[in-house]
C-alpha positions as CSV (number, residue, x, y, z in Angstrom):
1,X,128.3,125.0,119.0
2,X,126.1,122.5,120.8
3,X,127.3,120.7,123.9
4,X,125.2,118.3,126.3
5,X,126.4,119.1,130.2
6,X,126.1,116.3,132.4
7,X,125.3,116.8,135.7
8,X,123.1,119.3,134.9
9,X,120.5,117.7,133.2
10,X,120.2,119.5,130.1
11,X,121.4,120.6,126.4
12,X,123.1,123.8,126.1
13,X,124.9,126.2,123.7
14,X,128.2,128.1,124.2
15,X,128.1,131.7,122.6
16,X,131.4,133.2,120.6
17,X,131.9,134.7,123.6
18,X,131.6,131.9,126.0
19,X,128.5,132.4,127.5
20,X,126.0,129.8,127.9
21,X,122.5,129.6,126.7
22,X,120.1,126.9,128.1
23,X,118.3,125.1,125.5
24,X,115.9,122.9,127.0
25,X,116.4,120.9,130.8
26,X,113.0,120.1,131.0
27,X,110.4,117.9,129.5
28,X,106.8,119.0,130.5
29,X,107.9,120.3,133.6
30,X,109.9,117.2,134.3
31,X,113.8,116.9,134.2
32,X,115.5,115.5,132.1
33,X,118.0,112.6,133.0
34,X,121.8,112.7,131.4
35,X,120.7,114.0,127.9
36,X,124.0,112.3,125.9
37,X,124.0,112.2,122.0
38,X,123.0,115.7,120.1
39,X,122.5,115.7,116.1
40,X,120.9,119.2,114.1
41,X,119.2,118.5,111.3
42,X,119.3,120.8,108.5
43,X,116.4,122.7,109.2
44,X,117.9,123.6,112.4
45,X,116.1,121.2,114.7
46,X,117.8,119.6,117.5
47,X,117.5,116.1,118.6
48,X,119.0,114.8,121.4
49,X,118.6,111.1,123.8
50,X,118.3,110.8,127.3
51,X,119.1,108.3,129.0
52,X,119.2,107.7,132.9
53,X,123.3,106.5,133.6
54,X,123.7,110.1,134.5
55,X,121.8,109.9,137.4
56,X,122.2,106.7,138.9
57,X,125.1,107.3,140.4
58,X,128.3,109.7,140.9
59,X,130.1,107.7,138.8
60,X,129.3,109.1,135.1
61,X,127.2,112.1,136.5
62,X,124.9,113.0,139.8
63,X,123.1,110.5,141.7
64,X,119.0,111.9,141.3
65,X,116.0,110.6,141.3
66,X,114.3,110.5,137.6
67,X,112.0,112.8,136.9
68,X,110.6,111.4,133.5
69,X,108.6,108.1,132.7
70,X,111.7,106.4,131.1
71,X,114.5,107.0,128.8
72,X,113.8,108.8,125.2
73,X,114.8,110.9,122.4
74,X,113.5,114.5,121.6
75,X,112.9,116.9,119.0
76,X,113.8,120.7,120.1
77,X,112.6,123.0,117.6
78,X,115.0,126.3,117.9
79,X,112.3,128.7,116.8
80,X,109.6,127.8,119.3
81,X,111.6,126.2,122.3
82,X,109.4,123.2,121.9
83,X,110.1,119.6,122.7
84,X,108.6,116.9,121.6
85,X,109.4,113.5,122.8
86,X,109.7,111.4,119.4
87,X,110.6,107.8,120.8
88,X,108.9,105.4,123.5
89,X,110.2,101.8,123.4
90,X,114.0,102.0,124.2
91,X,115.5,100.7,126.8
92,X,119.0,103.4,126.9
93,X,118.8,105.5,124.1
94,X,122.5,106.7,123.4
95,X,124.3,107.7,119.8
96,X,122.3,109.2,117.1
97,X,122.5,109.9,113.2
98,X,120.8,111.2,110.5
99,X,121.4,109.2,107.0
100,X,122.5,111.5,104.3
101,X,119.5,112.6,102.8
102,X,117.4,112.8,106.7
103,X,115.0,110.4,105.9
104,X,116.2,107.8,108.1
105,X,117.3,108.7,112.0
106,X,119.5,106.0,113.1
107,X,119.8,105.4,117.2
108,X,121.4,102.5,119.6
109,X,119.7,101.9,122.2
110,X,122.5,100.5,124.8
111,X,120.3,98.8,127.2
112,X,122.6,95.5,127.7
113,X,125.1,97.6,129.4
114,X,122.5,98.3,132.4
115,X,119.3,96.0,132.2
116,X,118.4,92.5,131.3
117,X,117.0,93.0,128.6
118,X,120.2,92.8,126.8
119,X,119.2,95.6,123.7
120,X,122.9,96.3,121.9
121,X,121.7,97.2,117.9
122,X,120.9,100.2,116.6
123,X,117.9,100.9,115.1
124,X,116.2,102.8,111.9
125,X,113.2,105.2,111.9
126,X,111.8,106.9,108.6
127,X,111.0,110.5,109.4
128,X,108.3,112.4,108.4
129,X,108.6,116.0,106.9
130,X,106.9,117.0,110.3
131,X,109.4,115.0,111.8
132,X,107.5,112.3,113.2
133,X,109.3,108.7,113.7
134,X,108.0,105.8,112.3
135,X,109.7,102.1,111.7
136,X,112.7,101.3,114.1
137,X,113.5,98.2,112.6
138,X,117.1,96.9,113.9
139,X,119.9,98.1,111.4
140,X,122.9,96.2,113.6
141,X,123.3,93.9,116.7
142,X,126.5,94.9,118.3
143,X,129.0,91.5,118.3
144,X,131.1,93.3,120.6
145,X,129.4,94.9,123.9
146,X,127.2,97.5,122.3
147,X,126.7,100.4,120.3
148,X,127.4,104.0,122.0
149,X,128.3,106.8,119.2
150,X,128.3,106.7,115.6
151,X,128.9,108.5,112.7
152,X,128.7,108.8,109.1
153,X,130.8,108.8,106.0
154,X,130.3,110.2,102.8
155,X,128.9,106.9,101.3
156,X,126.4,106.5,104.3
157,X,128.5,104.5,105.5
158,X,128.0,103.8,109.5
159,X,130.8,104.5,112.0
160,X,130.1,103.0,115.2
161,X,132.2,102.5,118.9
162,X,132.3,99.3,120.1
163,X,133.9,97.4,122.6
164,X,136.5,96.3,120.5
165,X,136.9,99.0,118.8
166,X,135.6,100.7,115.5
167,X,132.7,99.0,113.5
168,X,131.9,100.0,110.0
169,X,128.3,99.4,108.2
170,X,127.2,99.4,104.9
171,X,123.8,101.5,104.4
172,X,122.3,98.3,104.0
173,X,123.4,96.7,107.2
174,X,126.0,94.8,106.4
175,X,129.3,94.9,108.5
176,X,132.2,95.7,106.4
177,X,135.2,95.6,108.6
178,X,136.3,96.5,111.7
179,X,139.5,99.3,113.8
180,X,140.4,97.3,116.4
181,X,141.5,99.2,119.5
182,X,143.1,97.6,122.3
183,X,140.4,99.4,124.6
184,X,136.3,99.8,124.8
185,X,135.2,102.7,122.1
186,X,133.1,105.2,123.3
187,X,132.3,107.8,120.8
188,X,133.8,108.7,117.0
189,X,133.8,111.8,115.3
190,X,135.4,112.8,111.8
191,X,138.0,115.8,111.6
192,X,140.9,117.5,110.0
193,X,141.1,119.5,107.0
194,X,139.4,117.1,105.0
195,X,137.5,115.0,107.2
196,X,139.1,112.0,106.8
197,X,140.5,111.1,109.7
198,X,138.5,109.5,112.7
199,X,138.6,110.4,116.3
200,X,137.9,108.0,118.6
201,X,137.3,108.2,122.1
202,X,138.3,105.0,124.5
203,X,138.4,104.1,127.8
204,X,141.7,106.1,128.7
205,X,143.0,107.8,125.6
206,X,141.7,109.4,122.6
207,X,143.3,108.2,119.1
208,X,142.8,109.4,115.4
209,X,143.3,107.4,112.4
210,X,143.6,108.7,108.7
211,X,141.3,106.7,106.6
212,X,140.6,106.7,102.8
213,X,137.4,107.6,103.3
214,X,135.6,111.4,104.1
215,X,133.1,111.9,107.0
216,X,129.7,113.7,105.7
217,X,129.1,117.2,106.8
218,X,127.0,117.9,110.3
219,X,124.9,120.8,110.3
């Protein structure tokens, strides 16, 4: 299983038998800042964004000085332990998804929450069979505060938290409905025996809602 640690600055696994194995905390030497949002890909790479709320104050993290030139997302490949930093234009990078086939990596960037220059959308890179992003054409602009986790569905269908409540996009773009919550969504994540009902993370509780619908499998 694959967990990000906050506070300490990096992406880790816990082992069957609860131990902990570092996976990468550093980027050329550098720290990282609050790695957030982890997907695997098939092929067993890791990919994982980074951005900086971690560290600017005790609030959501540790107050520390950034190490890094700005807030990314990285490729960790599990064989080699090496990291390659595949993004350089966003603002927050935060919740991450691959489409159903892995061509396309989907990311928000959630800058609006923190800087002026307002980003709340997530975007939509092709990726190469080296695994090299290219594109990042906006999929979605956030109506409702921003975009923080998603995930998908079956139909490639996108799942996403917002900050009132549950926003669902056709593969295309277009919004489809919405599962309003009375509080701001943070994250989403499918479950149960069959995968159709969504967890969603809020403000102060956590609910679940059975849906006719079945989330695609993670790797």
């Amino acid at each position: 299983m694959f967990v990000v640690i906050e506070g300490k600055w990096r992406v880790t696994r816990i082992e069957y038998d609860g131990s902990v194995t570092v996976l990468a905390d550093r980027f050329q030497g550098k720290r990282f800042n609050s790695p957030n949002d982890v997907v695997v890909r098939s092929d067993g790479t890791i990919w994982f964004s980074d951005p900086a709320y971690g560290i600017e104050s005790d609030y959501e993290g540790f107050q520390a000085e950034p190490e890094l030139d700005g807030e990314h997302v990285y490729r960790l490949d599990p064989n080699t332990g090496g990291i390659t930093q595949v993004t350089t234009d966003f603002s927050c990078p935060n919740g991450l998804a691959f489409s159903l086939d892995e061509q396309t990596l989907y990311i928000a960037d959630s800058g609006g929450t923190r800087y002026p220059s307002g980003e709340h959308h997530i975007r939509a890179f092709s990726v190469s069979a080296g695994g090299a992003l290219s594109g990042g054409e906006v999929f979605a602009e956030c109506e409702q505060g921003v975009f923080d986790g998603f995930r998908l569905d079956t139909l490639g269908r996108i799942w996403t938290s917002a900050m009132d409540g549950v926003h669902c996009y056709h593969p295309d773009g277009t919004l489809l409905g919405k599962i309003f919550v009375t509080e701001e969504v943070s994250n989403v994540c499918f479950g149960g025996p069959k995968r159709n009902r969504l967890f969603i993370t809020a403000s102060t509780s956590v609910y679940a809602v059975l849906l006719p619908t079945t989330g695609a499998l993670l790797f």
